[in-house]
C-alpha positions as CSV (number, residue, x, y, z in Angstrom):
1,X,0.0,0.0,0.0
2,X,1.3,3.6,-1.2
3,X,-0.4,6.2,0.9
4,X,-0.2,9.9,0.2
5,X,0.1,12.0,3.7
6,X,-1.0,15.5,3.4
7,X,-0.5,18.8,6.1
8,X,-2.3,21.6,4.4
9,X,-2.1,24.8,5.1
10,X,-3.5,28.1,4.5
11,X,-1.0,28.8,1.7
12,X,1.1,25.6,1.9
13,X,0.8,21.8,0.8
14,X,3.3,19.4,2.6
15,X,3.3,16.2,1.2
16,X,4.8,12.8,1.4
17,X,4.2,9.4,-0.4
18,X,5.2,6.1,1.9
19,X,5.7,3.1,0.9
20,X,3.9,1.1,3.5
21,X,5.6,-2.5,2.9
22,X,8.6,-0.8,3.7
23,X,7.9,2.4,5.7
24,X,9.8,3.8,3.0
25,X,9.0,7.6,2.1
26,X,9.4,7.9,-1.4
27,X,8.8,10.9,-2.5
28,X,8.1,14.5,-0.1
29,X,7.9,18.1,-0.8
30,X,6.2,21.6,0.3
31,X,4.4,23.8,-2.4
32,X,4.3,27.5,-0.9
33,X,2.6,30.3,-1.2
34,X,-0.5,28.8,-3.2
35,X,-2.6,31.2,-4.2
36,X,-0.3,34.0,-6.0
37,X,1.3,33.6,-9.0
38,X,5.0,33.5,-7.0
39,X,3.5,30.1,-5.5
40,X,6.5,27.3,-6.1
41,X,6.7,23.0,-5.5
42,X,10.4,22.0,-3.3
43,X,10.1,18.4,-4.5
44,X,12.5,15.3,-3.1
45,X,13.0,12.9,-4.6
46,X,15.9,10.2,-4.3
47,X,18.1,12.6,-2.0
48,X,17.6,15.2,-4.7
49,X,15.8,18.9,-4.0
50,X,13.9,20.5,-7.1
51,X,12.6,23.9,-7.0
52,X,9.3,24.3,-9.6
53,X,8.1,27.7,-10.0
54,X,4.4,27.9,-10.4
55,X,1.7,29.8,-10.2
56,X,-1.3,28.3,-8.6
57,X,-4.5,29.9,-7.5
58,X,-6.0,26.8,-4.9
59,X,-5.0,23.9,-3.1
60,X,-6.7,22.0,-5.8
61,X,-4.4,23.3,-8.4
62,X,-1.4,23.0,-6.5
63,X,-2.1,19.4,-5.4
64,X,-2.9,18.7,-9.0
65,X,0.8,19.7,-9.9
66,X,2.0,17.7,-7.2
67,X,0.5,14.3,-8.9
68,X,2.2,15.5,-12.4
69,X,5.7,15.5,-10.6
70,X,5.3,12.0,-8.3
71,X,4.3,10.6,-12.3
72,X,7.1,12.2,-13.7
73,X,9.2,10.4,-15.7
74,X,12.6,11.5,-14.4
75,X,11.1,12.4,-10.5
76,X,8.3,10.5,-10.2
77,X,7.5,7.4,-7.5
78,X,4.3,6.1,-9.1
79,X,3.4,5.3,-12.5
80,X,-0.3,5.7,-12.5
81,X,-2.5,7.6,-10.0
82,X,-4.0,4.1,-8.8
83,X,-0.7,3.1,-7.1
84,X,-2.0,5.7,-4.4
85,X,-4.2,3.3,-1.9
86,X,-5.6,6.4,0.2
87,X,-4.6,10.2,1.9
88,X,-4.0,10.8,5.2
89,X,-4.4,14.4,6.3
90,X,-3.2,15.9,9.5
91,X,-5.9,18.0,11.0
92,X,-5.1,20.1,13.6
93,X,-8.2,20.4,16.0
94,X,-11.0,17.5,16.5
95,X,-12.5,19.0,20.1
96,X,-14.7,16.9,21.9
97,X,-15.9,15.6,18.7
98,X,-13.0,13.0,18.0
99,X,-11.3,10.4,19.8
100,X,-8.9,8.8,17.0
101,X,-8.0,9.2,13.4
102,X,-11.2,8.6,10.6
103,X,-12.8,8.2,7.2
104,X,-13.6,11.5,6.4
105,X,-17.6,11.4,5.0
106,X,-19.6,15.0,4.5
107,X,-20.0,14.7,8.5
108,X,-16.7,14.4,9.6
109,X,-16.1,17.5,7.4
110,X,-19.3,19.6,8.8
111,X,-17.7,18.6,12.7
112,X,-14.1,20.1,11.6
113,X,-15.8,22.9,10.1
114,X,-18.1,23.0,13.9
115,X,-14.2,23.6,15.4
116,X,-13.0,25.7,13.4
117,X,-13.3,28.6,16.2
118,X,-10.9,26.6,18.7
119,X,-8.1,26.7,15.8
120,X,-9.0,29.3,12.7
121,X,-5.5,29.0,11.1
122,X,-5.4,25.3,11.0
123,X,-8.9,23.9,10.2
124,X,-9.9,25.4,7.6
125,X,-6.5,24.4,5.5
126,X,-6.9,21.3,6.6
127,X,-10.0,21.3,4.9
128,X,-9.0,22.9,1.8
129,X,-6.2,19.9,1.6
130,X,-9.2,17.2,1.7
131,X,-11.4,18.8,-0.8
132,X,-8.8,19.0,-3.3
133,X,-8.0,15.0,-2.7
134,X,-11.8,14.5,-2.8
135,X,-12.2,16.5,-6.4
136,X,-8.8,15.3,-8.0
137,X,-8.6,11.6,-7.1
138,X,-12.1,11.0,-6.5
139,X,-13.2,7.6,-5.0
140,X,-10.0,7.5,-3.0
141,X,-10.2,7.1,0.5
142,X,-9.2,10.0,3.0
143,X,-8.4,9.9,6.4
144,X,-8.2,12.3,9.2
145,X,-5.5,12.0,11.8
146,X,-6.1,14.4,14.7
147,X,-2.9,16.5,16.8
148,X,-5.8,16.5,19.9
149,X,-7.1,13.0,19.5
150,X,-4.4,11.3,21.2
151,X,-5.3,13.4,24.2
152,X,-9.1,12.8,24.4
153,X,-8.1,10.2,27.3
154,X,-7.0,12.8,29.5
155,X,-9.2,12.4,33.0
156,X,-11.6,15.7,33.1
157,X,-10.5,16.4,36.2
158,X,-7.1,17.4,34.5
159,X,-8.8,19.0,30.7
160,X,-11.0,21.0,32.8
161,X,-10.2,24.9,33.5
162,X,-11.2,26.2,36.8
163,X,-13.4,29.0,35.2
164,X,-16.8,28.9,35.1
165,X,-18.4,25.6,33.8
166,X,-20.6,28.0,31.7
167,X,-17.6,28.8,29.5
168,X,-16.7,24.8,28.9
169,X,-20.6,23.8,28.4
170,X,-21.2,26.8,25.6
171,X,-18.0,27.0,23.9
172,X,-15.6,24.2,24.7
173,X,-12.5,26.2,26.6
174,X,-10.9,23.3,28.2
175,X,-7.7,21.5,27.7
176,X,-6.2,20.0,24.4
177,X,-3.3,19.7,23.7
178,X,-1.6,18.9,20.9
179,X,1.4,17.2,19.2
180,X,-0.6,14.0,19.6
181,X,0.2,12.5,16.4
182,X,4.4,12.7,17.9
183,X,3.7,11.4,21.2
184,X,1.8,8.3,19.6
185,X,4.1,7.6,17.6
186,X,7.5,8.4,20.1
187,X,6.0,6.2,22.5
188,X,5.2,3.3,20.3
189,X,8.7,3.8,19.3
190,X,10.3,3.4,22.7
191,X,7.9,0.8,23.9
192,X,9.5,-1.4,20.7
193,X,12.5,-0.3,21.3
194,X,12.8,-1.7,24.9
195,X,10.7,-4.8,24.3
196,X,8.0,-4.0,27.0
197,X,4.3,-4.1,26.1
198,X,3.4,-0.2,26.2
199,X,0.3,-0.8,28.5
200,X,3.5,-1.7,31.1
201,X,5.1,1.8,30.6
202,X,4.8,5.3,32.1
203,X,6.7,7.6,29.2
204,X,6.9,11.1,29.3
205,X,7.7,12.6,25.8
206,X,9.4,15.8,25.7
207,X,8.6,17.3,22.2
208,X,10.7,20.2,21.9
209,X,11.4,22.0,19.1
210,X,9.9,26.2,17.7
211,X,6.7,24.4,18.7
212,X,6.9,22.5,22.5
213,X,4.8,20.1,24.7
214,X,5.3,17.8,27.5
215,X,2.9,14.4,27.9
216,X,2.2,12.2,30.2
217,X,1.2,9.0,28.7
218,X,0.0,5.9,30.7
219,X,-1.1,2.5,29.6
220,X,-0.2,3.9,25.9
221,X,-2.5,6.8,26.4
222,X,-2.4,10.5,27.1
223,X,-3.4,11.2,30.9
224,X,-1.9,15.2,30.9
225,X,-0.4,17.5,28.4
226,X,1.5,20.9,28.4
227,X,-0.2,22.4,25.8
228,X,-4.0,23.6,26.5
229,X,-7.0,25.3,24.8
230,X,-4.4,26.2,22.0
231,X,-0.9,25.9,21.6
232,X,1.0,28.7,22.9
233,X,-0.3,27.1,26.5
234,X,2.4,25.0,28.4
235,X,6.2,25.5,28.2
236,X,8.1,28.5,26.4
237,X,9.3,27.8,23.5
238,X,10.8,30.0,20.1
239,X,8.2,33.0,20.6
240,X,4.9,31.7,22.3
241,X,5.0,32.7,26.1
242,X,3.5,29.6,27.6
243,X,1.4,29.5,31.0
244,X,1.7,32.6,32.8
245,X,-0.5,34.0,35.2
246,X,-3.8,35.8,33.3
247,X,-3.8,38.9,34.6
248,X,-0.5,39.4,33.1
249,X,-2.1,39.6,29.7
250,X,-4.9,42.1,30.9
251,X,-2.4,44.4,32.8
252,X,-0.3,44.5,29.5
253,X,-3.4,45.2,27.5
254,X,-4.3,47.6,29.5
255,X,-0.6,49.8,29.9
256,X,-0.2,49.3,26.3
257,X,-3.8,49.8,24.9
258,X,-3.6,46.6,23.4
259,X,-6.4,45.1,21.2
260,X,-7.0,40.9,21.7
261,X,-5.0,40.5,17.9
262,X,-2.3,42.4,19.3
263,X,-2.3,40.3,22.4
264,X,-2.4,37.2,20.6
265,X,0.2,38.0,18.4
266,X,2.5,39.1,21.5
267,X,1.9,35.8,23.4
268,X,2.4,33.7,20.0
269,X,4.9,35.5,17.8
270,X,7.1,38.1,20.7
271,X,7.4,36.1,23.9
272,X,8.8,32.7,24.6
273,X,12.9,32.6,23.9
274,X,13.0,35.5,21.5
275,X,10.9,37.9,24.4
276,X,13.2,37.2,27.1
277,X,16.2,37.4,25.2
278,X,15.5,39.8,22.9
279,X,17.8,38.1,20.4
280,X,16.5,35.3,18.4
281,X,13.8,32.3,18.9
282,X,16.6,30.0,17.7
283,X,18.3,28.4,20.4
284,X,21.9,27.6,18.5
285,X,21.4,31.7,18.1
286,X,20.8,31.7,22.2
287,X,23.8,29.2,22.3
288,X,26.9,31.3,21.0
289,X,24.7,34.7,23.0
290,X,25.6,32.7,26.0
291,X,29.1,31.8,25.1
292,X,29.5,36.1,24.4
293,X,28.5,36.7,27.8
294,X,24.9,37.6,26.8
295,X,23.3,37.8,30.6
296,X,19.7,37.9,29.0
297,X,20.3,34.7,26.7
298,X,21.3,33.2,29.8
299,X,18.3,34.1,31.4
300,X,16.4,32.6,28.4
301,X,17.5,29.7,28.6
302,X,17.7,29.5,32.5
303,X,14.2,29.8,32.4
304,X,13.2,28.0,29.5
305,X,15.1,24.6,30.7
306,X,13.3,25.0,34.7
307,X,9.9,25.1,33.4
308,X,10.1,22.0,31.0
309,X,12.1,20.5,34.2
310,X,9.1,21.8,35.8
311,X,6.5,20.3,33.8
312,X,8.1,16.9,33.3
313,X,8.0,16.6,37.4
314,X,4.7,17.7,37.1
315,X,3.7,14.6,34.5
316,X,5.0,12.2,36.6
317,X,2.9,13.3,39.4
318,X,-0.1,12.6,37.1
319,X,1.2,8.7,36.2
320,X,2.6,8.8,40.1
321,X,6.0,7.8,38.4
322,X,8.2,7.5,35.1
323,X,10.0,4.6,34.0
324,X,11.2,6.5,30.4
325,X,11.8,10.2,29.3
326,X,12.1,10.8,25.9
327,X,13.2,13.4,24.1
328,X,12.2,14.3,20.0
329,X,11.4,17.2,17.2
330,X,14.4,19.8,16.8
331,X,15.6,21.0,19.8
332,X,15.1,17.7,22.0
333,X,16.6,15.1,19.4
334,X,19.6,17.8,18.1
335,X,20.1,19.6,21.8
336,X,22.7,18.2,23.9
337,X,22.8,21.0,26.3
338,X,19.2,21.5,26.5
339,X,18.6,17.7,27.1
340,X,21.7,18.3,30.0
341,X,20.0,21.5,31.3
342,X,16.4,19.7,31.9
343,X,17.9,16.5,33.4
344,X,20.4,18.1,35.7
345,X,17.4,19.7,37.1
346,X,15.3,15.9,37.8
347,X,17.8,13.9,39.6
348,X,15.5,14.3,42.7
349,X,13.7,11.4,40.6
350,X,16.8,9.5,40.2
351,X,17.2,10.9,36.6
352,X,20.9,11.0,35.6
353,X,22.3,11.2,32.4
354,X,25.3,9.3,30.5
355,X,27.3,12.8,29.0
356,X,29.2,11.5,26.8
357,X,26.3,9.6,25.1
358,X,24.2,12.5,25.4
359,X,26.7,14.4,23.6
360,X,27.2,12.1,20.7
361,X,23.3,11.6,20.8
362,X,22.2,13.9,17.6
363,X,18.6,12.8,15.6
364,X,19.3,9.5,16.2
365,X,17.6,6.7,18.6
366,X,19.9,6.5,21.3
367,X,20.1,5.8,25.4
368,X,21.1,8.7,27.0
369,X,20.7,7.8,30.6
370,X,23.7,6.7,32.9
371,X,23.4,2.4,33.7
372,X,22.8,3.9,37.5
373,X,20.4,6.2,36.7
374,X,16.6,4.7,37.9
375,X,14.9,6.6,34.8
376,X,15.6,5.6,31.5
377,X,16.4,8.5,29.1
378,X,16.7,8.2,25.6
379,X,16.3,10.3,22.1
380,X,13.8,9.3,19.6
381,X,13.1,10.9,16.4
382,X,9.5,11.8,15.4
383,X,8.1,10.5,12.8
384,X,4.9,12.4,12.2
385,X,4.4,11.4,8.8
386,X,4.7,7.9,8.9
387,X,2.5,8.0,12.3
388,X,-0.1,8.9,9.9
389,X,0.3,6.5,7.5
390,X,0.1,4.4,9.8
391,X,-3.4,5.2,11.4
392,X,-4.7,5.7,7.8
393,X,-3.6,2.4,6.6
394,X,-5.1,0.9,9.8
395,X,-8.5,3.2,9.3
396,X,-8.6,2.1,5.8
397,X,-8.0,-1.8,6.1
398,X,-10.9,-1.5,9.3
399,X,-13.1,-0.3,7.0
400,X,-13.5,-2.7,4.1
C-alpha cells in the first residue's frame, strides 16, 4: 500500500508518499505560497531537492501539480494515479468531537468545520487539503489523523479549566493539547525499542522544538499535556509565552492599549525565547549569546530549561511515576545542552544522564541515561508522517 500523507495549510501543501511494505518515504515536498502567482513546488526525490516555479490559485491546483511530478518520468515514484491506496491528512483540531483518526464522509467534514473557532488558522487548511483530494482523485479514501485525538483520554478532572463551567458547556474552553500525532508515535517507538508491552510503561515525551509540549502517557495513552486550549499554553518555547499567570495579559493590555489580535500575536509571535532574550527564537542563536556573555540569553534559557524540568515533574505526578523520558522534534533530538540543562534539574527522581552519550546523541535513537540512573532517558526521532500513514492504513484496512 502507497499512501499519500498531506499537512495543508492556509498557503502551503506538505506532502509525502510512503511506501507502506517498507515504511519507505518515497517521495516529499512543500508547495508554498499557493494562491499567487510567486506560489512554487520543493520536490524530493531520491536525495535530490527540485525547485518548480508555479503559479497556482488553490489547493486543488497546486495538489494537481504535485500528482504531475510523483508521475514524472525523471522524479516520479508512481506510474499511475491508482498506485495511491488512500490520503492521510493531518488535521489540527477535533474538540470533543474525536477520539482517534477517521474516514472523512460530508459529516466528519461539517464537525471540523463546527471547530474551526478553537483553531481558525489550521482547520480550515486542513479542509482545503481534503477537498482537493476528494475532487482530484475521486473515490480515494481519506483519512483524518487528529494533533488533539491522542489526548481525548486525559481524566476531566485534568482537561477541565477552573473558570466557570458556563464557559466549557457553551464554547468548549478546556484543555487540548496537541502534538498527539508525535507522542503516539515516540511512545510506540520506545515501547519497541525496549521490548516491553506499552500498556507496562509510564513515558513522558518531551517534544521540543519552535513548537513544544510535554505528555504524560500511561497504559499507551495520554493522561496530561503541556499544551492547552491552543498551543502557545504549556512550556516556552521560540516565541509563544507559555502559562503565565492571566492577569498578566490584561495588565499589559491595559498599559499598552492593546487590542486581543495584538495580544495574541504578543503571546504567539514576541514572547517565549525571543521575548526574554531579545535576540533570536533560535536556540543555537541563544547558544553562541551565551558563550558572548549575553546575561539575558542566559536568562532565556535558565528559564526555558526549569519550566520543561518543571513540567516533566509535574507529568510524573499525574502517572505517580516515570520509568522513560524521551526526548524528539528539533531542539530535543539535536540539543545536547538542552537535554543536559532539563535532566540536571530531575535527579531528585533518580534521573541521571550518561554525558558522553548524550553528547554524541544527535537525531538519532539513542540511550542517554547513565546504567545507575533509575529513569531511562533516551532520544527518539519523530516520525509524524509515517505515524499517519500508519493510522490511515489501519483506518482504511478496518473499514472494508
Amino acid at each position: 500500500m502507497k499512501i499519500l500523507v498531506l499537512n495543508s495549510g492556509s498557503s502551503s501543501l506538505k506532502y509525502q508518499v510512503i511506501d507502506m511494505e517498507t515504511e519507505k518515504t518515497l517521495a516529499s515536498g512543500n508547495y508554498e505560497r499557493i494562491g499567487s502567482a510567486e506560489a512554487f513546488l520543493t520536490h524530493k526525490v531520491n536525495g535530490e531537492k527540485i525547485k518548480l516555479d508555479n503559479g497556482v490559485k488553490d489547493h486543488k491546483e497546486a495538489l494537481e501539480f504535485v500528482m504531475k511530478q510523483l508521475l514524472d518520468e525523471k522524479y516520479g515514484v508512481i506510474k499511475s494515479l491508482e498506485e495511491i491506496d488512500s490520503i492521510g491528512h493531518r488535521l489540527v483540531h477535533g474538540g470533543e468531537k474525536f477520539n482517534s483518526s477517521v474516514l472523512i464522509d460530508d459529516k466528519v467534514i461539517e464537525a471540523v468545520e463546527e471547530c474551526i473557532d478553537l483553531a481558525p488558522l489550521h482547520n480550515p487548511a486542513g479542509i482545503l487539503g481534503v477537498k482537493a483530494c476528494q475532487e482530484s482523485m475521486p473515490g480515494k479514501p481519506n483519512v483524518g489523523v487528529f494533533d488533539t485525538a491522542f489526548h481525548q483520554t486525559m481524566p476531566k478532572e485534568r482537561y477541565i479549566y477552573p473558570i466557570p463551567y458556563e464557559y466549557y458547556e457553551k464554547y468548549g474552553v478546556r484543555k487540548y493539547g496537541f502534538h498527539g500525532t508525535s507522542h503516539m508515535y515516540v511512545s510506540r517507538r520506545i515501547a519497541e525499542m525496549l521490548g516491553k508491552p506499552i500498556e507496562d510503561l509510564k513515558i513522558i515525551n518531551c517534544h521540543i522544538g519552535q513548537g513544544a509540549s510535554i505528555c504524560a502517557i500511561q497504559n499507551g495513552k495520554s493522561v496530561e499535556t503541556s499544551m492547552g486550549l491552543t498551543p502557545v499554553a504549556g512550556i516556552p518555547m521560540g516565541t509563544r509565552s507559555g502559562d503565565l499567570d492571566p492577569s498578566v495579559v490584561t495588565f499589559i493590555m491595559k498599559k499598552e492599549n492593546m487590542t486581543p489580535e495584538q495580544a495574541d500575536t504578543m503571546l504567539n509571535k514576541k514572547s517565549g525565547l525571543l521575548g526574554v532574550s531579545g535576540l533570536s527564537a533560535d536556540n543555537r542563536d541563544i547558544g553562541k549569546a551565551i558563550e558572548e556573555g549575553n546575561e539575558r540569553a542566559k536568562l532565556a534559557f535558565d528559564n526555558y530549561h526549569y519550566l520543561i524540568a518543571a513540567q516533566v515533574a509535574k507529568c510524573a505526578v499525574a502517572m505517580n511515576g516515570v520509568d522513560v523520558i524521551t526526548f524528539t522534534a528539533g531542539v530535543g533530538e539535536r540539543g545536547s545542552e538542552s537535554r543536559e540543562a532539563i535532566c540536571d534539574q530531575l535527579g531528585f527522581m533518580g534521573v541521571q544522564l550518561d554525558k558522553k552519550a548524550n553528547l554524541d546523541a544527535f537525531a538519532v535513537e539513542a540511550k542517554i541515561s547513565s546504567e545507575d540512573s533509575k529513569v531511562l532517558v533516551y532520544v527518539v526521532p519523530t516520525d509524524e508522517e509515517l505515524m499517519i500513514a500508519k493510522e490511515t492504513e489501519r483506518i482504511v484496512k478496518a473499514s472494508k
